[in-house]
C-alpha positions in Angstrom: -12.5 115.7 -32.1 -11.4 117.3 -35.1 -10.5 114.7 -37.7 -7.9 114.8 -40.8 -9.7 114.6 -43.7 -8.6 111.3 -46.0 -9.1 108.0 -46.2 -7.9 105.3 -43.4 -5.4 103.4 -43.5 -6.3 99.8 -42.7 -3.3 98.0 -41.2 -1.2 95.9 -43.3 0.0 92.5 -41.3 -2.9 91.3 -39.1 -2.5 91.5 -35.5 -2.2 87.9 -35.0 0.5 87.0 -37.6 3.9 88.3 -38.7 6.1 87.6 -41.6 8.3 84.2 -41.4 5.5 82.7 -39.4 7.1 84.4 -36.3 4.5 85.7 -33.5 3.6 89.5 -33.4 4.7 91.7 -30.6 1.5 93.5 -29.5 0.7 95.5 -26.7 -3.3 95.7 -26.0 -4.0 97.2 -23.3 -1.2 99.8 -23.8 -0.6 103.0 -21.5 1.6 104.9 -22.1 5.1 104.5 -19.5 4.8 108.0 -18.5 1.6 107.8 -16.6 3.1 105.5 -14.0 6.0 107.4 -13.6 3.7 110.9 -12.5 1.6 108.3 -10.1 4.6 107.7 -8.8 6.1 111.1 -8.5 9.2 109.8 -9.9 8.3 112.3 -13.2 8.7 115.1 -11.1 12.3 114.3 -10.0 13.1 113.7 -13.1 12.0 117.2 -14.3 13.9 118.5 -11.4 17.4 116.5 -12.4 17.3 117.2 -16.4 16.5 120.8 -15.9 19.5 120.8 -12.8 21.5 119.5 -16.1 21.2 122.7 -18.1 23.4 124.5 -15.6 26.7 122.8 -16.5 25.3 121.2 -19.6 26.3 118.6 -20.8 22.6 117.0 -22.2 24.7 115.5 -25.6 27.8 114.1 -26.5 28.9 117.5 -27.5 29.7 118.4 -23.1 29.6 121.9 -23.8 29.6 123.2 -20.1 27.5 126.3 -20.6 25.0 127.5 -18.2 21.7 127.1 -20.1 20.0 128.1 -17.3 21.7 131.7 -17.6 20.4 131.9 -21.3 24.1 130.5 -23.0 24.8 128.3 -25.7 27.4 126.7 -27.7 27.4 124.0 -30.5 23.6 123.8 -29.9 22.6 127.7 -30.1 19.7 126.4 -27.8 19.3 128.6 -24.5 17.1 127.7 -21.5 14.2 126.9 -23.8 13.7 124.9 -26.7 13.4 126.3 -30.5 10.6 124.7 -31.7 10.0 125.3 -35.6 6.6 123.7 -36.3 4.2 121.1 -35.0 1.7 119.8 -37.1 0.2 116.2 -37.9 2.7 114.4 -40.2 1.9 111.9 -42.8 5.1 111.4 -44.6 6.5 109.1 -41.1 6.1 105.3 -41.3 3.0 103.4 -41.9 2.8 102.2 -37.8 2.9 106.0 -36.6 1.0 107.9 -39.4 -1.5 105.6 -39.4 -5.1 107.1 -40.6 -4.6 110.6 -38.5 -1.1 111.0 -38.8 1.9 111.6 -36.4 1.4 114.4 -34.2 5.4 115.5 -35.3 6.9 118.6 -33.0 10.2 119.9 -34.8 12.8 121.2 -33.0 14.8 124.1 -34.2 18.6 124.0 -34.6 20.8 120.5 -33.6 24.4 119.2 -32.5 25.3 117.8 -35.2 26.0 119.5 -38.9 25.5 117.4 -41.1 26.6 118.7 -44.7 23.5 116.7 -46.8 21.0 117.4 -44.2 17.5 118.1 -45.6 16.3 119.9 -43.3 19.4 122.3 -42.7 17.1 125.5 -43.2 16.0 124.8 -39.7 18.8 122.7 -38.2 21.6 124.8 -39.3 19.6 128.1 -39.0 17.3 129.6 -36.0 13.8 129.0 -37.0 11.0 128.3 -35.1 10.3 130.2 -32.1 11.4 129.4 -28.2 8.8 128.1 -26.3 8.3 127.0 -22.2 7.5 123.6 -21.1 3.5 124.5 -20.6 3.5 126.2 -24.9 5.2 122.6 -25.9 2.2 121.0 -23.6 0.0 122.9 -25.1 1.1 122.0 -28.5 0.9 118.2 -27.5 -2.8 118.3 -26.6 -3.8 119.9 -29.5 -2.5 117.0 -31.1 -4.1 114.5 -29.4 -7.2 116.5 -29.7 -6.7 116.4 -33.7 -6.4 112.5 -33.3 -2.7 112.2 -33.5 -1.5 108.7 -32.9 1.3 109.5 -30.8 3.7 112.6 -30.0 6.8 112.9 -32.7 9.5 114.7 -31.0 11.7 115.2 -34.0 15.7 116.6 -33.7 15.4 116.2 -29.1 19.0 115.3 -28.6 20.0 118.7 -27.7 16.4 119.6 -25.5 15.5 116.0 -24.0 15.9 117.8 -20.4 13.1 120.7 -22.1 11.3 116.9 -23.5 11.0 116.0 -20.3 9.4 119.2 -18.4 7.0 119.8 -21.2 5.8 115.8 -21.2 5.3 116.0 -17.3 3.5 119.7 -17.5 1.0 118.0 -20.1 0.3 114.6 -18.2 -2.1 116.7 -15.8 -3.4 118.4 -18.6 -4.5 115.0 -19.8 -2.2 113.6 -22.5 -2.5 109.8 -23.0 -0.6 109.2 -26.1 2.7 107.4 -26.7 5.9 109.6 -26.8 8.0 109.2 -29.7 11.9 110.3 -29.3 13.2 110.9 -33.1 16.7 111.4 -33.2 20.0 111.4 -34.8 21.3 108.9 -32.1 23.3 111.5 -31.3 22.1 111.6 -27.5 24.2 111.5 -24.1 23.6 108.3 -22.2 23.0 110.5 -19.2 20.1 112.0 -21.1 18.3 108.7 -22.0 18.5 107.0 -18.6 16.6 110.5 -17.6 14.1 109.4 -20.5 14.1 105.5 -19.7 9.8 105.3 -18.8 9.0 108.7 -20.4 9.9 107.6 -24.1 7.4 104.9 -25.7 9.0 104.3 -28.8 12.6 105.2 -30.0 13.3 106.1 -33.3 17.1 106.2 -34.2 18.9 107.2 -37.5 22.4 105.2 -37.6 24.1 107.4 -39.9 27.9 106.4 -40.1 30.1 102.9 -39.1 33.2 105.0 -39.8 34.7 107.6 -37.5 35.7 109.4 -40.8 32.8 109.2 -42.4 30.9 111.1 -39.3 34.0 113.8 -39.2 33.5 114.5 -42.3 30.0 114.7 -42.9 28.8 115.1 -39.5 31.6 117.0 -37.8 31.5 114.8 -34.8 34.1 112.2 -35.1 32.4 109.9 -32.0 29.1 109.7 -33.8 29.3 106.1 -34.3 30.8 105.0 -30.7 28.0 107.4 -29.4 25.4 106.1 -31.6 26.0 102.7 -30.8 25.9 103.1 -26.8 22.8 105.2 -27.4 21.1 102.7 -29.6 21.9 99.8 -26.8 20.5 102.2 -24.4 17.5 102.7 -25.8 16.9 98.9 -26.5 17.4 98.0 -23.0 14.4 100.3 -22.2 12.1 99.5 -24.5 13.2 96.5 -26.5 12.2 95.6 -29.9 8.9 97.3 -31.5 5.3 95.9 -30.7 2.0 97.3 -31.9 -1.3 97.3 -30.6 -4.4 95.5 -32.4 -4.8 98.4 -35.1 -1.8 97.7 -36.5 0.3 101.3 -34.7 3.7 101.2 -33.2 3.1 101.2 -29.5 6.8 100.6 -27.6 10.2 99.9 -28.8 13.0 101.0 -31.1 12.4 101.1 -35.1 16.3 102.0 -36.3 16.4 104.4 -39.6 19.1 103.6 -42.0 19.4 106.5 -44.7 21.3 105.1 -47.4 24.1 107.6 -48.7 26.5 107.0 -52.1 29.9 105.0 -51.6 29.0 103.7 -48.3 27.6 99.9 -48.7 30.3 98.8 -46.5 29.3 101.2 -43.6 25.7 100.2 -44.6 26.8 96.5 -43.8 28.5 97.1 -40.7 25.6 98.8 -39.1 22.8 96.7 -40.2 25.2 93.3 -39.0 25.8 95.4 -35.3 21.6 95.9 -34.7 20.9 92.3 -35.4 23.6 91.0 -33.4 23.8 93.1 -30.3 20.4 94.2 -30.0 18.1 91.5 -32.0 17.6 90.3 -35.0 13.8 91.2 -34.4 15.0 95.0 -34.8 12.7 96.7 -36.8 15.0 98.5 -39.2 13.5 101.3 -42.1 16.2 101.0 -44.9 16.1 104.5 -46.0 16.2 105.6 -50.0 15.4 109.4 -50.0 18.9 110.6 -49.9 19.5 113.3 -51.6 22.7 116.2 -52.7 21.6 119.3 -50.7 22.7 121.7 -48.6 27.3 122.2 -48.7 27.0 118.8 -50.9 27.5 119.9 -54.8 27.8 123.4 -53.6 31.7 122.0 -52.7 34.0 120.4 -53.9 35.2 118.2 -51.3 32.0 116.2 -51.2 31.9 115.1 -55.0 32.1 111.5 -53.4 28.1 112.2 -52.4 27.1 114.4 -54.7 24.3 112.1 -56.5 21.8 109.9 -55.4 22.7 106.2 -54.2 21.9 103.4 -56.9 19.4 101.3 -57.4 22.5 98.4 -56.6 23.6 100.6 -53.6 19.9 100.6 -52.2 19.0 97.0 -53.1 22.2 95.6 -51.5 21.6 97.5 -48.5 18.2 95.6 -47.7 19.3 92.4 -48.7 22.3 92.6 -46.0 19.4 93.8 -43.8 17.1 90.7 -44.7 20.3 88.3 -44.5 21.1 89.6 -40.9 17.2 88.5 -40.3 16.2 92.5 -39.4 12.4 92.8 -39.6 11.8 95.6 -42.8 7.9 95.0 -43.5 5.4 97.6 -45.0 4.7 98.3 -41.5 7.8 100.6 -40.9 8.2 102.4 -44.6 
């Protein structure tokens, strides 16, 4: 097996104990959920519903209605197959998926949502990447677990988690074993999930905006935070809250990213209050500090309210609302 070079990273929290003297949620033995659903056969229908989906599609909030089966596109400018711009192991993810070998991250190309700060608008906002067929993205995923990957990063799905699903059941045979990470904007139809619900290990969620008018404007999609919020439940009733094995790695369960943005403490309070109330207040939540003005922002006008980086104040308050709600923010997940 072809290692990363670098030195490895010893996990920070023993296995045995957590913070506040609460237990830890471990999973040892862990397999991942897929595998029983291709025993079954039940991974096949599944293949065999999401790809039906593409004909009338409506695979995100956005309900489009365009045959992706015929090759169209709308909001998405994704076809039959998914864009995929690069797939590589990723150290930069948190501590319990980068581990000592990193996160074996595939980035999609292109995305439903446009997001006027986005780093990462060369490829979400432009076509880059190549398309590629179920059995190419299979053979990208074993060439990460070859390398030693910890896990599979899907990164930017919402609008290809029918094309997620085809590609995870053509590499089960091929011999993947590792857990499937779903990375998203939580932008994600509710049909789409329950298609997902035993394929997807570990859900990783931004939860960008409170405010409808926050998502219209930097978003454009005014239902991001209705949508966001049903998708978020969703994925907590599958999985529930995140437990690790013995080493210390993310195994199953949902780890919710908060980026935090300029001006928006109260929207920052709002959603960190919601995930320990309605979901748990053992919700692993990542508190976010790497925004930065890119992309339309300072190139416009209109978004001088965002146009810097949030304060010191503005970052500190945000994870002492998330400690106060009794969200779990350890090394673990940074």
């Amino acid at each position: 097996m072809d290692r990363i070079p670098g030195d490895r990273i010893e996990p920070r929290v023993a296995p045995g104990a957590d913070r506040g003297g609460r237990a830890a949620y471990a999973v040892d033995p862990f397999e991942p959920a897929y595998l029983a659903l291709a025993r079954s056969g039940e991974l096949e229908r599944r293949v065999e519903l999401a790809i039906a989906e593409l004909a009338d599609c409506c695979a995100c909030p956005r309900n489009c209605h365009v045959d992706r089966l015929a090759g169209r596109a709308k909001i998405c400018h994704t076809g039959r197959h998914a864009i995929v711009s690069s797939a590589f192991a990723h150290f930069g993810e948190e501590d319990c998926l980068r581990g000592w070998n990193g996160s074996g991250t595939i980035f999609f190309g292109l995305c439903n949502l446009r997001c006027v700060f986005c780093q990462n608008w060369d490829i979400s906002q432009q076509r880059s990447g190549r398309e590629c067929t179920a059995e190419e993205i299979a053979g990208l995923m074993l060439a990460l677990q070859d390398r030693g990957c910890h896990n599979i990063n899907f990164v930017t799905p919402e609008h290809v988690a029918p094309q997620v699903i085809e590609a995870v059941a053509a590499a089960v045979p091929l011999g993947l074993r590792l857990p499937i990470v779903y990375n998203t904007s939580a932008y994600d139809a509710l049909a789409s999930l329950r298609l997902l619900d035993g394929i997807v290990d570990i859900y990783m969620p931004d939860f960008k905006f409170w405010h409808r008018e926050s998502a219209r404007r930097f978003a454009k999609a005014k239902d991001y935070p209705e949508r966001a919020r049903e998708a978020i439940a969703e994925m907590h009733r599958q999985v529930g809250v995140l437990r690790f094995g013995p080493d210390g790695l993310a195994r199953r369960g949902v780890l919710v990213r908060h980026l935090v943005m300029p001006g928006q403490s109260e929207e920052a309070a709002a959603i960190l209050d919601w995930l320990a109330r309605e979901l748990s207040p053992d919700t692993y939540v990542n508190v976010m500090d790497q925004y930065r003005p890119t992309f339309e922002v300072g190139a416009e006008t209109r978004y001088a309210d965002i146009a810097r980086r949030p304060s010191p104040t503005e970052v500190a308050a945000a994870r002492a609302r998330a400690a106060a709600a009794g969200l779990r923010t350890d090394e673990r997940i940074r």
